[in-house]
N, C-alpha and C positions, 0 to 999 in steps of 0.2 A: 760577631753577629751581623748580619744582613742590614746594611740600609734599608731603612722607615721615609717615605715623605708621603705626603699629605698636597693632593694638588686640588683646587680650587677649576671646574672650567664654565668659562662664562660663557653666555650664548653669543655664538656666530653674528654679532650683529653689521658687520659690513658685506654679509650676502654670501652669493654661490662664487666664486674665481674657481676658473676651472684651466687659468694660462699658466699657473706655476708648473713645476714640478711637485709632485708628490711630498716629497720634505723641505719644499720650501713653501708650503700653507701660506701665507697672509697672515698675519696674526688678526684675529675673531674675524674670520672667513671660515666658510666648510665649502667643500670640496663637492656635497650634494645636502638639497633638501628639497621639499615639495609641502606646499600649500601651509608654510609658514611664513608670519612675519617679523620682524625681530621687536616689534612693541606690543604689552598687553593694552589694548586700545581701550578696554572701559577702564583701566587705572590708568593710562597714559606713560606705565613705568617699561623702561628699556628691558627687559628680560626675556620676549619672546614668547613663539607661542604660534594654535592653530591660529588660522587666519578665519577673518568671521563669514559663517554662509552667504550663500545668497538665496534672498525672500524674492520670488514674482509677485508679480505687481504691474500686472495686465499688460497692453501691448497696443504698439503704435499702430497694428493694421495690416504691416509688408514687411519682405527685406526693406532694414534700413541702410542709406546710401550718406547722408549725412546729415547734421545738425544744424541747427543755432538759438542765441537766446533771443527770446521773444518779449518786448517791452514795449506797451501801447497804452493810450489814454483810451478807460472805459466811457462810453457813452452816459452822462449822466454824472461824471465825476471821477477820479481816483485812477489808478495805476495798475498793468495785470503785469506780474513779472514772471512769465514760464521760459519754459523753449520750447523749441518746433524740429521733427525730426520729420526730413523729407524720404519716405518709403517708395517699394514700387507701386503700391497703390494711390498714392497722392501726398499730400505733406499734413500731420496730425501736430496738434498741438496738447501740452499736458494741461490737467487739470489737477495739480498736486504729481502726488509719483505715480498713482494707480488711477488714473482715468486719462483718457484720451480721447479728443474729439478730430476726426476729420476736415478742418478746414480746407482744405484745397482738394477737390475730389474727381482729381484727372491725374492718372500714372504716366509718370517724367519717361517712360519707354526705355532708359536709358540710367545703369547706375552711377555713373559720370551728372551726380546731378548734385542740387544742394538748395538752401534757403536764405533768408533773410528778411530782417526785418526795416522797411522806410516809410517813414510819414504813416504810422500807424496802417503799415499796409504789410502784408507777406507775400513776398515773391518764392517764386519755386522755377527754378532756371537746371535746362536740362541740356547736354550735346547731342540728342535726338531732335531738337524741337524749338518750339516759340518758351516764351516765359511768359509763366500764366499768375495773376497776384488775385486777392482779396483783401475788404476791407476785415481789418481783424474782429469791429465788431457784426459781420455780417458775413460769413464763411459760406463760401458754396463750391458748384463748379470749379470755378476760378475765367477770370477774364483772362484772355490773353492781350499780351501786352502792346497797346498801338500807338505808333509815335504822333504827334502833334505836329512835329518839326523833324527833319532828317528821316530816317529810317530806324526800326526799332530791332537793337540785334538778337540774333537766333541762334540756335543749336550753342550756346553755348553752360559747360555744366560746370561752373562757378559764379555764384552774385555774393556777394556783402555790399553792406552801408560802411560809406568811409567819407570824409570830409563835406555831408551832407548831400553825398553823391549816390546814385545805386552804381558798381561797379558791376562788370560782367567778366570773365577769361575765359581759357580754355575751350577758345571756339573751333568748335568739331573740323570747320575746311578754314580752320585759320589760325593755329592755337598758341601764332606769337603775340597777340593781341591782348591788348587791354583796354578798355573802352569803359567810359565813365556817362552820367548825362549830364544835362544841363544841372548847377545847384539850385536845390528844393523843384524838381520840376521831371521825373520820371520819365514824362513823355519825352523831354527834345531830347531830340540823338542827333543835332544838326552839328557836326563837325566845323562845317563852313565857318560859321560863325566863330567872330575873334574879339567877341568881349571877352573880361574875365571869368565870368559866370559861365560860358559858352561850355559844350560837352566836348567833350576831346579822345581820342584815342591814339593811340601808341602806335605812331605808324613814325616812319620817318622821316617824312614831309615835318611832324609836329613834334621833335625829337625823339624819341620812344627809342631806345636802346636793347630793348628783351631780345635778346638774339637766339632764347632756347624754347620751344613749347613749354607755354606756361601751366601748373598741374597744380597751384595753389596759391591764393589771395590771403593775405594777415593783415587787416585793422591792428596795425602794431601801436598806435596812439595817433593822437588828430593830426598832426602833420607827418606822420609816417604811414605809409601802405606795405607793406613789403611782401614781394611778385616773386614765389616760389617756383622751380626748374628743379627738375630730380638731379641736375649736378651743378645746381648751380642758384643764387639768391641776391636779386635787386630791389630796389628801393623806389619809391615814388614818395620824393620828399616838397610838401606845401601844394599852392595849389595847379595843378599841371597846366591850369589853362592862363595862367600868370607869371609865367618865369621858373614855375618849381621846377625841382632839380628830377633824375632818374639816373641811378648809375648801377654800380654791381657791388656789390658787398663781398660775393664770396662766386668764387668761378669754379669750383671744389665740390659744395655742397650745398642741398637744400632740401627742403620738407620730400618725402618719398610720392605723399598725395595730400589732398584737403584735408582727408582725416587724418594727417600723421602730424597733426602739431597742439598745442592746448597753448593753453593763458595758465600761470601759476598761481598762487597765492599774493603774491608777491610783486604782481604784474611782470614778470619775466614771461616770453616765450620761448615752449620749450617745444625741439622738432626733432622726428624720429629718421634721420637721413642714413645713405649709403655707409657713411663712416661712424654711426651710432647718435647716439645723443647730443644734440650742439642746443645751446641757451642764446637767446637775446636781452639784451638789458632794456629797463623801460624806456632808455632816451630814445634817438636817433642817430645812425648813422655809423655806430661800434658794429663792426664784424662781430657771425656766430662764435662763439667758442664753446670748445668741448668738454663735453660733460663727465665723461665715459668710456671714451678710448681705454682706459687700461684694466678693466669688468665688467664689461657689456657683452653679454655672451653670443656663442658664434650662433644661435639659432636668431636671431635679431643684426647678424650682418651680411646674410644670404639673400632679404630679398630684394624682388626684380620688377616693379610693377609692368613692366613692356613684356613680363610674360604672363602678367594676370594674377601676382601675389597682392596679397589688399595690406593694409596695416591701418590700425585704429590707437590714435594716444585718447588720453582724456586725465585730469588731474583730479582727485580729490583732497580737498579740501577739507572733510573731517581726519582723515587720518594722515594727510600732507605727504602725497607719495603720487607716483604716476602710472596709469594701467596701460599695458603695452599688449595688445590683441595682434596677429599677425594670422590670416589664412592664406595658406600657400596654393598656388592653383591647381597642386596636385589635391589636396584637402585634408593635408596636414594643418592641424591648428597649435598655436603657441601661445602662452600666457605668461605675461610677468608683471609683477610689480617694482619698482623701483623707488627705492626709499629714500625721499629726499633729504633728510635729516641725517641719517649712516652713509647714505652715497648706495647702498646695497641692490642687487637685481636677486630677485626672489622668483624662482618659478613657480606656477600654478596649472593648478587641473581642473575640470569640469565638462558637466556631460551636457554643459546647454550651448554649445556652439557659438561660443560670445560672439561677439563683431564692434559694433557703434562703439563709441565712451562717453556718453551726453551726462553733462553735471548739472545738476536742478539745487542749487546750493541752499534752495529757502527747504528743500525736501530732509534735510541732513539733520540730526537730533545728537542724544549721550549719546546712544548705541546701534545710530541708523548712520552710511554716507552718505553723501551726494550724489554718489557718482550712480547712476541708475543704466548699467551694462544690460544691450540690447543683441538678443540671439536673430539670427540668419531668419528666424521665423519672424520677426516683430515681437516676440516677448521680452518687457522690460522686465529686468529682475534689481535688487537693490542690494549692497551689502548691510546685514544684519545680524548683528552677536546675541541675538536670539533666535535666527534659521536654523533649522532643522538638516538642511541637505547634509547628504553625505559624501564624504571624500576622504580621502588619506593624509595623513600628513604624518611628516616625518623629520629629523635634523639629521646629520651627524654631525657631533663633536670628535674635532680631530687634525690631525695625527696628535695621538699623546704620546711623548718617550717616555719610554717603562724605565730606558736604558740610557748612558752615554751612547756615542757615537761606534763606540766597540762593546757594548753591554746588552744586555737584555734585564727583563723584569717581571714581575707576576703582579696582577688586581689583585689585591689582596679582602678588599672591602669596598662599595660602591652606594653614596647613602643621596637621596633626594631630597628637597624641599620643594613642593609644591604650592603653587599659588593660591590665592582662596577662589573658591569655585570652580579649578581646576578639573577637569573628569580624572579618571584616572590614563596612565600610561604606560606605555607597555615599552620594554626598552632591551638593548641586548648590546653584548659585546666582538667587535672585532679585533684581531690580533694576529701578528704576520711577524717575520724577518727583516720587513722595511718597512715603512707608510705604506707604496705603493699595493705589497702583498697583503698587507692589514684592512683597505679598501675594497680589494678586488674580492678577499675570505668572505666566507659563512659567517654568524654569529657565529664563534666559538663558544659565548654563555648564554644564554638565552632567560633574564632575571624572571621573576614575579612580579606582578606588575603593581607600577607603587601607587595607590588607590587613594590614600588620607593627604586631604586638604592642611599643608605646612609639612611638618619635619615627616619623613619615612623611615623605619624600619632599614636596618644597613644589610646588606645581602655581602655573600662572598663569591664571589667568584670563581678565585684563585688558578687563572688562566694568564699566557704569558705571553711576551715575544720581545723584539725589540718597539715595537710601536702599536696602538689600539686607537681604535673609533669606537665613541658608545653612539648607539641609535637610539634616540628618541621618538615614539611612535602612536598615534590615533587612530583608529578608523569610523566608521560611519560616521556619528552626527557627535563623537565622543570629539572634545575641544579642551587641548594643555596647553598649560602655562605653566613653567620650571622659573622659579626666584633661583634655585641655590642645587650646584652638583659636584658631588664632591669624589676622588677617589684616595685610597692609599695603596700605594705601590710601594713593594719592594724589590728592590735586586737584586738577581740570582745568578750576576755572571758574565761570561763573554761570549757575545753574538753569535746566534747560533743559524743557519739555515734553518 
């Protein structure tokens, strides 16, 4: 009589690897999926599943170019804690997830731009232009920015707040530069001056070591700055105008652009560079390490921003993973998540032309994220395990061996357990000569779709090969979640073409 076994397959939850070979899988890796993630988020249990909609929830006003969080004393008392996403129409601020006011209302000309917030003020700094601020509680035009003392610098499209500094880079006819002002005092840009308060800039006269055009700024913590280069990452360590240090961390790699890096849960930063994923620790002074080299897929190590491909990280925080947006200048767009907890990259789809990743963490609920993903048009949308949108999703499990290495086998029975609240799923089988031909095949079975919330109905199949992928599958607004998959296989022999 024919061998009986009974296999158990659990969801893929270390993501897509697509670097093995065919039979040599990863073990809980799949080979392909789309618009799954390997956690049911409103249980928080590892077993997988559609990944939750996205709800809109109005819009910043323009393409947006980049972000920051926004924290100021209200007039009258008490604290506003949003962010501000600088568009080409000007720099808007939220009011919650779905409302957005225009504070700054002069377009930066230029998407090489970005914000931040100092002394209860918002600046909006652009590589076309002057930098223009407002007080936060009194938003208008925007002032543009005039120095007191020294000169006030221009065209450049990076600012943050760092060590009670405004920091500027990225200057258009200058872009090894780094240039700070005086402390607590916006206006002086007087370099001359050699107190320690004094404003400073990264020239060589006053050590400044950036030897690459600078393309990204990180508030990495109070006595760390760290001075992004697309192949390369230094450090501005304590205060520059007193002895602090600057050196290079990494001459290898570094953030792609401003928006290729986030802040974690964790206070770790994490940067989306030429060689993939590299992490910073919260201290100072540790080299990036990497994240990702060995499942970071090849559509996320192609791009080139010197030829106009963009890249957007942003973290959230409810579901502790990272969204990796990438439009390529031809107008290919790329989606992933990346799962912090599995290590897993997850492809995604959708028809709203994501971009930004801005995290509004006070916005985040059970079944709402933080992360509030901004389309090419200014529409913010929200992830929501109550949205409606429609999209596809799909697993495979696999390669299963029916057979030994010289055997083949037949599905004999293939039974589900579905989640509570699960919709239903539609699912089918593949099956080949090798993994390889088992992948590349048609369903060979094509089940009934298992509909009932917990245990299903066992179907047969009784289809064979040496090796089989089952496909797990949703469409439109329909959203699975599989506990438990089971088959039994038996063997029927020696490997057959």
């Amino acid at each position: 009589m024919a061998k009986q076994r009974s296999l158990s397959l659990r969801f893929p939850v270390g993501g897509v690897v697509r670097r093995l070979a065919f039979e040599s899988q990863a073990p809980f890796t799949t080979p392909d999926a789309l618009n799954v993630w390997p956690t049911q988020w409103d249980t928080g249990r590892e077993r997988g599943g559609s990944r939750p909609g996205l709800t809109s929830v109005g819009s910043v006003g323009g393409a947006p170019y980049n972000w920051c969080n926004a924290t100021w004393g209200v007039t009258g008392g008490g604290t506003r804690r949003e962010i501000a996403v600088t568009h080409a129409n000007g720099t808007s601020v939220s009011n919650g997830a779905n409302s957005w006011a225009t504070y700054i209302q002069s377009a930066p000309g230029s998407d090489f731009s970005s914000c931040a917030v100092y002394l209860n003020r918002l600046f909006q700094a652009t590589s076309a232009g002057k930098i223009r601020s407002v007080n936060l509680n009194s938003p208008g035009v925007g002032q543009e920015l005039v120095a007191t003392a020294g000169t006030a610098p221009e065209k450049c499209g990076i600012v943050v707040a760092w060590g009670d500094r405004l920091v500027v880079a990225g200057k258009f006819d200058d872009p090894h530069l780094v240039l700070a002002c005086r402390i607590g005092d916006y206006q002086d840009w007087d370099y001359a001056a050699i107190d320690q308060s004094s404003a400073w800039v990264s020239s060589g006269a006053t050590g400044g070591i950036i030897s690459d055009p600078v393309t990204s700024a990180i508030p990495h913590n109070r006595d760390c700055l760290l001075v992004g280069c697309t192949d390369s990452l230094w450090v501005l360590r304590g205060n520059p105008a007193a002895g602090g240090q600057s050196y290079v961390l990494s001459s290898e790699v570094g953030p792609l652009s401003q928006t290729a890096w986030c802040r974690t849960g964790n206070d770790y930063v994490l940067m989306l560079t030429r060689d993939g994923l590299y992490t910073m620790q919260p201290g100072c002074g540790d080299p990036p390490t990497s994240l990702s080299r060995e499942k970071i897929p090849e559509a996320l190590m192609s791009i080139t921003p010197e030829s106009g491909d963009k890249a957007f990280v942003g973290y959230d925080h409810r579901f502790r993973g990272v969204h990796i947006h990438v439009r390529y200048a031809g107008g290919q767009a790329v989606y992933y998540y990346h799962d912090l907890q599995s290590g897993g990259f997850w492809p995604m789809s959708t028809t709203y032309d994501l971009c930004l990743v801005p995290s509004l963490r006070r916005a985040s609920t059970a079944t709402r994220s933080a992360v509030l993903p901004i389309a090419g048009s200014g529409a913010v949308y929200q992830y929501d395990l109550a949205s409606t949108e429609a999209f596809q999703s799909y697993v495979l499990h696999g390669p299963v061996k029916l057979g030994s290495a010289h055997g083949s086998g037949n599905v004999m029975e293939a039974r589900c357990v579905l989640a509570t609240e699960s919709d239903r799923v539609s699912w089918g089988i593949r099956t080949g000569a090798s993994p390889q031909d088992a992948f590349t095949a048609s369903e060979s079975f094509v089940g009934r779709d298992w509909d009932q919330e917990g245990i299903n109905y066992a179907q047969h199949p009784r289809v064979g090969g040496n090796a089989a992928y089952v496909k797990l599958e949703a469409t439109g607004s329909r959203r699975f979640s599989v506990d438990e998959l089971t088959l039994l296989v038996r063997e029927t022999g020696g490997r057959r073409q």
